[in-house]
TORKE-962630 format. One record per residue: residue in three letters; x, y, z of N, C-alpha, C in turn. Coordinates in pm, whole numbers, padded with zeros to 5 digits, always signed. Example, Ala and Ser with C-alpha at 12.3 -4.5 7.8 and 13.67 -1.06 7.14 Angstrom:
ALA+01319-00569+00780+01230-00450+00780+01320-00330+00780SER+01285-00225+00708+01367-00106+00714+01290+00003+00787
END
This chain:
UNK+02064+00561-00700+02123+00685-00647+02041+00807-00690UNK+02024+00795-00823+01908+00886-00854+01774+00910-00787UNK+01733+00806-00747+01610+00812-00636+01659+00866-00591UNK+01719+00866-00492+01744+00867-00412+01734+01042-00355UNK+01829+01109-00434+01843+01212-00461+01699+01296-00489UNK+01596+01238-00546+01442+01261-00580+01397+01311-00412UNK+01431+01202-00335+01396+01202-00166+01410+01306-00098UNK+01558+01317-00119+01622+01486-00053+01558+01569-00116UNK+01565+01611-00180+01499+01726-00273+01384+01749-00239UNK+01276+01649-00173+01124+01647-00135+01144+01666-00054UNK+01256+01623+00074+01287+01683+00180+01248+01824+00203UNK+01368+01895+00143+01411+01990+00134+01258+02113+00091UNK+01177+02086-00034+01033+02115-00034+00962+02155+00086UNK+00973+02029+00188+00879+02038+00279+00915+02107+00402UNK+01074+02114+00398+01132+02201+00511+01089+02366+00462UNK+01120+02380+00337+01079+02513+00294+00930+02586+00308UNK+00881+02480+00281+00684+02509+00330+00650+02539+00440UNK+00735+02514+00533+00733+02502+00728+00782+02657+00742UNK+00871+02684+00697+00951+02817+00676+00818+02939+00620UNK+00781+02896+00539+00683+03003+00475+00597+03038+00539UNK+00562+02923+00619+00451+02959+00757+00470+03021+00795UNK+00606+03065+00847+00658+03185+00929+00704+03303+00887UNK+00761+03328+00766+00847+03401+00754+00781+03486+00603UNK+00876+03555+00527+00854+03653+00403+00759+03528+00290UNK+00662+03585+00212+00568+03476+00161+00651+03526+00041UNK+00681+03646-00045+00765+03634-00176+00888+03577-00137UNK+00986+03559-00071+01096+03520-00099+01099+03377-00100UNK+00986+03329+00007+00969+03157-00008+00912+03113-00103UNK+00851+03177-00184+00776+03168-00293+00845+03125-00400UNK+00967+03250-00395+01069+03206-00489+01178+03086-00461UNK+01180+03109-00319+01289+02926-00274+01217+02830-00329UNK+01059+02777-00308+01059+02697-00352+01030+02696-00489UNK+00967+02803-00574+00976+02789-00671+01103+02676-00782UNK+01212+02764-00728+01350+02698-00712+01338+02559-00710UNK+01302+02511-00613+01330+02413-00574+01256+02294-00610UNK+01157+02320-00630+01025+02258-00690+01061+02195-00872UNK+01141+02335-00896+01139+02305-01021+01302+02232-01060UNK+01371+02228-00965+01473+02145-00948+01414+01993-00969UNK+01319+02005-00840+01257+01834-00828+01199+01817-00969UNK+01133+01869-00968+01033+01801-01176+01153+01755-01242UNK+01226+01843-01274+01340+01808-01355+01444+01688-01360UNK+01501+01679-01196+01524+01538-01147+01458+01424-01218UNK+01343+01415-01112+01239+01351-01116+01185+01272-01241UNK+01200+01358-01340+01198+01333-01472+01010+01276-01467UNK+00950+01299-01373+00793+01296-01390+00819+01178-01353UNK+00923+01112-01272+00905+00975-01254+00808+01014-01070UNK+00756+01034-01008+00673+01034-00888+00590+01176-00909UNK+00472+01158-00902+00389+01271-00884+00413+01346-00774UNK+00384+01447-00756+00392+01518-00637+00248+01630-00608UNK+00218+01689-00527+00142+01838-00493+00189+01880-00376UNK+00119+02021-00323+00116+02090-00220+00069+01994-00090UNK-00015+01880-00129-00074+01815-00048-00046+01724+00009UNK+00043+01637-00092+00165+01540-00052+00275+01588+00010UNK+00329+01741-00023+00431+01772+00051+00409+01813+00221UNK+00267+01874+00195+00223+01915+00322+00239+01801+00441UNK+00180+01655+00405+00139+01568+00431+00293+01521+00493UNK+00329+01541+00425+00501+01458+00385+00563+01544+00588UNK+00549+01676+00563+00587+01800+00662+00499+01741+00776UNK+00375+01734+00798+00327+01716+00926+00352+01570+00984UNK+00363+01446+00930+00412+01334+00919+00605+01313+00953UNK+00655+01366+00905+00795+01342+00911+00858+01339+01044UNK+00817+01432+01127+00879+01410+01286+00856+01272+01344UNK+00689+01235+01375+00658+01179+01446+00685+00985+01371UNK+00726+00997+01202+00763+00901+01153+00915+00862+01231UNK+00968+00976+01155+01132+00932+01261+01165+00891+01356UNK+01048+00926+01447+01095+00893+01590+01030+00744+01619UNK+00953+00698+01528+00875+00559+01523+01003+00474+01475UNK+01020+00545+01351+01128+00475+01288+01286+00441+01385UNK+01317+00533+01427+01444+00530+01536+01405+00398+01640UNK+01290+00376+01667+01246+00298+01807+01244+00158+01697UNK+01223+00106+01602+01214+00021+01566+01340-00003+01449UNK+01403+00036+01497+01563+00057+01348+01534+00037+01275UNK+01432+00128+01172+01393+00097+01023+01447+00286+01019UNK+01454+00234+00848+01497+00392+00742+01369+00434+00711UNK+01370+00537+00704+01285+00594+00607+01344+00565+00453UNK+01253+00587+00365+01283+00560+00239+01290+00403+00246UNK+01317+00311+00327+01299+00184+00277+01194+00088+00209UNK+01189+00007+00170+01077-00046+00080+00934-00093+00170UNK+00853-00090+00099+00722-00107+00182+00685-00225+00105UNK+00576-00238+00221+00448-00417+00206+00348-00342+00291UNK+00245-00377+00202+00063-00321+00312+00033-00484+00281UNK-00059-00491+00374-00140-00619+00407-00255-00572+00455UNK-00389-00609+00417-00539-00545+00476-00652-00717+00470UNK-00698-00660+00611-00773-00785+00648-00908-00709+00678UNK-01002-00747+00602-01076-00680+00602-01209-00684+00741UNK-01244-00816+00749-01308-00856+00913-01251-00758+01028UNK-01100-00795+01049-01058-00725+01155-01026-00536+01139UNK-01052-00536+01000-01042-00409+00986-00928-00312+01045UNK-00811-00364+00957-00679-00377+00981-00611-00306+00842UNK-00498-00195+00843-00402-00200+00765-00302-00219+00876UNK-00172-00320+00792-00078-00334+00850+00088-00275+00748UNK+00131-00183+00748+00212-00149+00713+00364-00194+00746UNK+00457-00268+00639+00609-00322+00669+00667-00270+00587UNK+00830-00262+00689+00942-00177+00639+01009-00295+00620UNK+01127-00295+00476+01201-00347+00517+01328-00375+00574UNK+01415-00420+00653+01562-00419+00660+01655-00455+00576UNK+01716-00523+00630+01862-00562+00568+01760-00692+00486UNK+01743-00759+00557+01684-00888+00491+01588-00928+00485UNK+01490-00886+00595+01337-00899+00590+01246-00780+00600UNK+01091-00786+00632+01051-00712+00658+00968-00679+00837UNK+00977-00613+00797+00926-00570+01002+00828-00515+00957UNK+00699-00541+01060+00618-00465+01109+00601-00326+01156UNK+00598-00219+01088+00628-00075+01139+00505-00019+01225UNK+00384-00066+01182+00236+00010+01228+00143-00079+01151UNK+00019-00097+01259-00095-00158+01242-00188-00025+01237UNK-00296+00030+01149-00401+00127+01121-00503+00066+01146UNK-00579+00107+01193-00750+00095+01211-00844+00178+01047UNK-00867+00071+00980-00941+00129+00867-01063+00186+00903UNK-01058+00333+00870-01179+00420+00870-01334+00392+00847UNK-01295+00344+00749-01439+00270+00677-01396+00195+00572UNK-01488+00077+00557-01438+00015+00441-01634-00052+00393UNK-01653-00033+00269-01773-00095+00228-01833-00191+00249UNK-01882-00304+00227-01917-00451+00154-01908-00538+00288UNK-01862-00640+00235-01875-00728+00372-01736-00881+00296UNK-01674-00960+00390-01601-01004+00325-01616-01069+00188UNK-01504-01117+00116-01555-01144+00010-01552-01069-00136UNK-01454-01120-00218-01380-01007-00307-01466-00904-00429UNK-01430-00861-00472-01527-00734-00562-01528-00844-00693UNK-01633-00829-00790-01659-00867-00871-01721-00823-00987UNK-01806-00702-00916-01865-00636-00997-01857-00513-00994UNK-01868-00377-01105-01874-00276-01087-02007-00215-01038UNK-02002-00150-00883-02103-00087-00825-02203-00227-00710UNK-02079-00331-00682-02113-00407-00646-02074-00355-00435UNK-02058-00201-00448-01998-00170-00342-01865-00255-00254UNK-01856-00359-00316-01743-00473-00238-01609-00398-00228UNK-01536-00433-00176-01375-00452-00215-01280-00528-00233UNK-01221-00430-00294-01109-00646-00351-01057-00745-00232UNK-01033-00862-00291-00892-00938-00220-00876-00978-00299UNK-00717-01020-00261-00638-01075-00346-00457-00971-00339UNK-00376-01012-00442-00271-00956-00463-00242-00867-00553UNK-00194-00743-00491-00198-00615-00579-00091-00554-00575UNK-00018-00467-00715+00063-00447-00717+00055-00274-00711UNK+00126-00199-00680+00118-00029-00691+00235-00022-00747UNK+00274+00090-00822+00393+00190-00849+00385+00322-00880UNK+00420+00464-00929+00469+00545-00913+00379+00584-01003UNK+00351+00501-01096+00186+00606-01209+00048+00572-01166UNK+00067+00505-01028-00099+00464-00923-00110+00548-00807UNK+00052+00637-00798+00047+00779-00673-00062+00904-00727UNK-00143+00876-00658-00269+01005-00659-00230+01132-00546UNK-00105+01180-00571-00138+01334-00459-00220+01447-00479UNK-00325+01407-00576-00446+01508-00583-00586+01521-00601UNK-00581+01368-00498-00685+01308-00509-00789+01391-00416UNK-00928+01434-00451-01039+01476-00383-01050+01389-00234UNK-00997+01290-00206-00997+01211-00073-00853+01262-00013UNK-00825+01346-00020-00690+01399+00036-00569+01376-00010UNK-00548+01242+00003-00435+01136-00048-00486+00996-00118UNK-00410+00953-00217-00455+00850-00249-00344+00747-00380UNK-00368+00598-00330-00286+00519-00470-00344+00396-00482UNK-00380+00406-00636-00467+00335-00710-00396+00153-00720UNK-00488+00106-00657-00490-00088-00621-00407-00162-00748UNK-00432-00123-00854-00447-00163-00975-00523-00271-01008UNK-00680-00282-00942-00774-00349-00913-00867-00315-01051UNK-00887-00408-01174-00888-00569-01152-00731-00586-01216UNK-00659-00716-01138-00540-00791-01158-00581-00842-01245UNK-00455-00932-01296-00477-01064-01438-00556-01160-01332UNK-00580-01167-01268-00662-01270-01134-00830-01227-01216UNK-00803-01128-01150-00981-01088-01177-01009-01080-01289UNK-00915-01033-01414-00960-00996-01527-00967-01137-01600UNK-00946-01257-01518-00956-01387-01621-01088-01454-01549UNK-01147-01428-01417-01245-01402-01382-01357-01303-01456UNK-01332-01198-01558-01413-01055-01592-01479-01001-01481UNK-01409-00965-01407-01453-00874-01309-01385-00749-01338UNK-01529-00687-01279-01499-00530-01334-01514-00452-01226UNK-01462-00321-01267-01467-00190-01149-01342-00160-01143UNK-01320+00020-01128-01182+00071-01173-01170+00189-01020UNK-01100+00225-01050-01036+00353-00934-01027+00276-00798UNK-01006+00139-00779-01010+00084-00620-00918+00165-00549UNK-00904+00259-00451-00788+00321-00387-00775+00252-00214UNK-00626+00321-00177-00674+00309-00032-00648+00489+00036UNK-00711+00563+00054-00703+00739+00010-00780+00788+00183UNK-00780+00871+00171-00810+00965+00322-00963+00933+00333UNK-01030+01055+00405-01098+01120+00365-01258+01061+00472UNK-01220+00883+00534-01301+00825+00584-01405+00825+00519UNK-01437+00800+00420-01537+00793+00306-01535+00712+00206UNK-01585+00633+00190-01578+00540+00019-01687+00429+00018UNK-01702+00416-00105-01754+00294-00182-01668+00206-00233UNK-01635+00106-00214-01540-00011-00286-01423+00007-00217UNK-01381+00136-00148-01209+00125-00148-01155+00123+00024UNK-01067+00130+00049-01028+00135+00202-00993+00249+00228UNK-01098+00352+00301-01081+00464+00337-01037+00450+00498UNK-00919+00563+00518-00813+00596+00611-00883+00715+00632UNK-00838+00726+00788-00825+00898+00842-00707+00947+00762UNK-00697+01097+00741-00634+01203+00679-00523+01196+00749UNK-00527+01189+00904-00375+01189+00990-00310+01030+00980UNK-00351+00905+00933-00295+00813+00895-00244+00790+00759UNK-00322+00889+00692-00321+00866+00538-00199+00977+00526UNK-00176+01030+00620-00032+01111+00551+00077+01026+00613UNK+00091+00923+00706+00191+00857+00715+00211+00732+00608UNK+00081+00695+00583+00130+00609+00486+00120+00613+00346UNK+00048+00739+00307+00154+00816+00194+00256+00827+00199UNK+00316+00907+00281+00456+00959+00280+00559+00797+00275UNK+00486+00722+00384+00611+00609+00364+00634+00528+00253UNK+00479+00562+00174+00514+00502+00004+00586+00555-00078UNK+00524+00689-00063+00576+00798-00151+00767+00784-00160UNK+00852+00812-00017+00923+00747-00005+01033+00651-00049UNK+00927+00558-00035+00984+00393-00064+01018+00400-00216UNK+00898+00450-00278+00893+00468-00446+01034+00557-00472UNK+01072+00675-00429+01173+00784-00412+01287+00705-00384UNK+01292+00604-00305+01424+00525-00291+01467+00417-00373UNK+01352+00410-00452+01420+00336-00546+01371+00161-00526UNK+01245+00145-00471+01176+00025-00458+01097+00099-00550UNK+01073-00046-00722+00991+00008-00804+00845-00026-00807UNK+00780-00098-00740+00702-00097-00650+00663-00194-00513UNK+00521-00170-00492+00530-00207-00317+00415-00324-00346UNK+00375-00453-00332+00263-00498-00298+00170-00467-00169UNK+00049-00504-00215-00071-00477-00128-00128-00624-00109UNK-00153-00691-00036-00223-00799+00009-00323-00822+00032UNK-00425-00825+00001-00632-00792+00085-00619-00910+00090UNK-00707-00975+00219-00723-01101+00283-00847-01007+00349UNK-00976-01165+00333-01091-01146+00426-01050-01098+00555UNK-00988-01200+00615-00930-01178+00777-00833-01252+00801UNK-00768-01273+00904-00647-01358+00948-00680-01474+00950UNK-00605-01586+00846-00628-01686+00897-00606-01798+00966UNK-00662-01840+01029-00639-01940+01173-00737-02071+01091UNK-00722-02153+01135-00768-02309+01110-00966-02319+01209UNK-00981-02194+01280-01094-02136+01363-01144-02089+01239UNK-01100-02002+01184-01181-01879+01151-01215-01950+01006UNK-01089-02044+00925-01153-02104+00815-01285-02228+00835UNK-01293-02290+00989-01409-02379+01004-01520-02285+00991UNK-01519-02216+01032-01639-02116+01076-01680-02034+00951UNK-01611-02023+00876-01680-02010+00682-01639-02105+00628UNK-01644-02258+00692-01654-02395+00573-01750-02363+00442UNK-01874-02306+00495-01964-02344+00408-01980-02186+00292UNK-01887-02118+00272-01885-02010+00219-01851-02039+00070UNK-01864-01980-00046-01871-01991-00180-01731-01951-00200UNK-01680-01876-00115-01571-01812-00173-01444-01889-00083UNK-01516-02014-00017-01333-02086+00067-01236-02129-00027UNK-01234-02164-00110-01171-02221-00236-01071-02092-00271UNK-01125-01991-00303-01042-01884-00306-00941-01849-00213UNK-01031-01862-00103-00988-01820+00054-00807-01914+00043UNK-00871-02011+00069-00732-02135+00081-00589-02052-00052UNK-00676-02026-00152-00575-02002-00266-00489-01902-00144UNK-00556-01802-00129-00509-01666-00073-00438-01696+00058UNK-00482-01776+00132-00407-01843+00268-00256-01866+00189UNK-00239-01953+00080-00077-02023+00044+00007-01877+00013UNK-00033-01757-00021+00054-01662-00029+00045-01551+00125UNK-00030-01556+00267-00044-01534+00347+00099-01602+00404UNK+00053-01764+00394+00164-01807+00456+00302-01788+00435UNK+00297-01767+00350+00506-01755+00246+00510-01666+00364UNK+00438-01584+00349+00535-01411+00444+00504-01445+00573UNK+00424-01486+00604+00391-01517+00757+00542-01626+00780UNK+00585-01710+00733+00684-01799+00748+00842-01732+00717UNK+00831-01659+00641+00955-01605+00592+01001-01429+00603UNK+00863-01389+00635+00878-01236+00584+00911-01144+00508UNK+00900-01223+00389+00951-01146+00263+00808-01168+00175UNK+00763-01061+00093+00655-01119+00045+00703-01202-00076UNK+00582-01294-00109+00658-01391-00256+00595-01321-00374UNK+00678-01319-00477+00641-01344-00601+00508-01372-00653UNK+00404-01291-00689+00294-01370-00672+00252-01435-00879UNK+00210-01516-00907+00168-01485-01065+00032-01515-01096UNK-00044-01553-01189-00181-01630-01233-00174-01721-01347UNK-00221-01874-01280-00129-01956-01358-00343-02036-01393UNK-00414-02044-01481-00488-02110-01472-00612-02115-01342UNK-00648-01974-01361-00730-01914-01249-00710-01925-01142UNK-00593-01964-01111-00537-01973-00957-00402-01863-00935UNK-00399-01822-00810-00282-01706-00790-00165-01844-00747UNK-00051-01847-00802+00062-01929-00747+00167-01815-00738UNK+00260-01883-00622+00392-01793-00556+00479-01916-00584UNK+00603-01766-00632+00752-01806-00571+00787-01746-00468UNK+00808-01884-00340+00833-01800-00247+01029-01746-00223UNK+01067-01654-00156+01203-01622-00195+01244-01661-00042UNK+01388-01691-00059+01466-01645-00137+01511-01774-00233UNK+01413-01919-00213+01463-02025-00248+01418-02019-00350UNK+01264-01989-00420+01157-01981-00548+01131-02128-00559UNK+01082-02161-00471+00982-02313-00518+00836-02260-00530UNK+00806-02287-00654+00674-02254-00647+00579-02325-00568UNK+00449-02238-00519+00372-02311-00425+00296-02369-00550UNK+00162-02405-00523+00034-02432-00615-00054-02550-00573UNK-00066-02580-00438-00088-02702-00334-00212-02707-00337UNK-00306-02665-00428-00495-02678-00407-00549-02667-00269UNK-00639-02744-00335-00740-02734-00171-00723-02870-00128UNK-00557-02865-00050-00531-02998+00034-00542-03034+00203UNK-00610-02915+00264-00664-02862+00372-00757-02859+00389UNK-00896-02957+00482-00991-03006+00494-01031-02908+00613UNK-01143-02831+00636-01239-02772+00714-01344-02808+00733UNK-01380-02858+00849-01526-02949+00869-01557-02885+01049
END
């Protein structure tokens, strides 16, 4: 409920900023002053905020609602990103009552490397694998416009020692290592994190996958160094592809294993899937 309340209040911010555009610049100055300092206090420093996120939040909010209305999802509901990097894809899900829906597919701006997960620092790559965000990885003042930090390297990579820090997915169509967004996409899916975090989902997973996989596309990199991985990353593809909820993901012995929900049988099935 307390989130919740965090939400309105940011609301309310961004309606006031729209206002200032138009109208007396001291007296809005002082509304939001007001109001601003209402939110910190709330908030208790639990979600970062700026001028930039709110802005973002304001030019975004109409054209979200009316997406949202056409597909009966809330705002503020919990989020799932999924990024395939071949097809050069973000896919953004809301969830409902019980699963999650598909809200919007993004066209990634630019993205570095070529498939095939990061390993090294300055290795230009970008990750795959399973990533977690929450509320101290929200960058609203990031030099790329918008931005929230991967928490790239996972206990995955770090039992691997792979290194390299700041992985984001942020505006700006620009980067090395990270998944750079246009500025007019990157304020919708800020805001719908930003959001989600505000409602009280304590955080959202992120998914990186080479590309979609099909039983085609894994023949056709049989002979790749990294299929072994690939397959790992396929068994937590599938949970949500089958169920739509993402699973549980953990690192059990250099392998990523899922509980998938709502039953929790753990997966952990190797490489029992032959590509020739």
């Amino acid at each position: 409920m307390i989130l919740k309340k965090h939400l309105y209040l940011k609301q309310n911010v961004m309606l006031l900023l729209f206002i200032c555009k138009k109208h007396v610049y001291l007296l809005c100055s002082c509304l939001i002053f007001s109001v601003l300092t209402c939110y910190q206090a709330a908030a208790d420093d639990y979600l970062p905020w700026s001028e930039t996120s709110l802005e973002a939040y304001g030019r975004a909010y109409d054209r979200l609602h009316k997406m949202l209305k056409i597909r009966k999802l809330q705002f503020g509901a919990p989020v799932f990103i999924r990024i395939f990097k071949l097809e050069n894809e973000l896919e953004l899900w809301l969830k409902d009552e019980t699963q999650y829906k598909l809200f919007k597919t993004y066209i990634i701006c630019y993205n570095s490397g070529t498939i095939g997960p990061k390993t090294e620092e300055g290795d230009h790559q970008s990750p795959e694998g399973f990533y977690q965000v929450n509320a101290s990885q929200m960058n609203p003042w990031s030099k790329y416009h918008l931005a929230f930090n991967l928490g790239y390297p996972n206990e995955y990579d770090q039992h691997f020692n792979r290194s390299g820090s700041a992985l984001m997915i942020h505006g700006r169509c620009s980067s090395i290592g990270c998944f750079a967004m246009t500025d007019y996409y990157m304020d919708e899916i800020y805001t719908l994190a930003d959001a989600a975090l505000s409602g009280g989902q304590q955080s959202f997973q992120v998914h990186i996958f080479p590309f979609k996989f099909s039983h085609q596309r894994l023949k056709e990199y049989k002979s790749s160094v990294w299929l072994p991985f690939w397959l790992n990353l396929k068994e937590g593809y599938e949970i949500f592809e089958n169920s739509r909820i993402p699973p549980q993901v953990g690192v059990e012995e250099g392998r990523y294993v899922f509980d998938s929900l709502p039953s929790g049988n753990r997966v952990a099935q190797g490489l029992s899937i032959p590509y020739q």
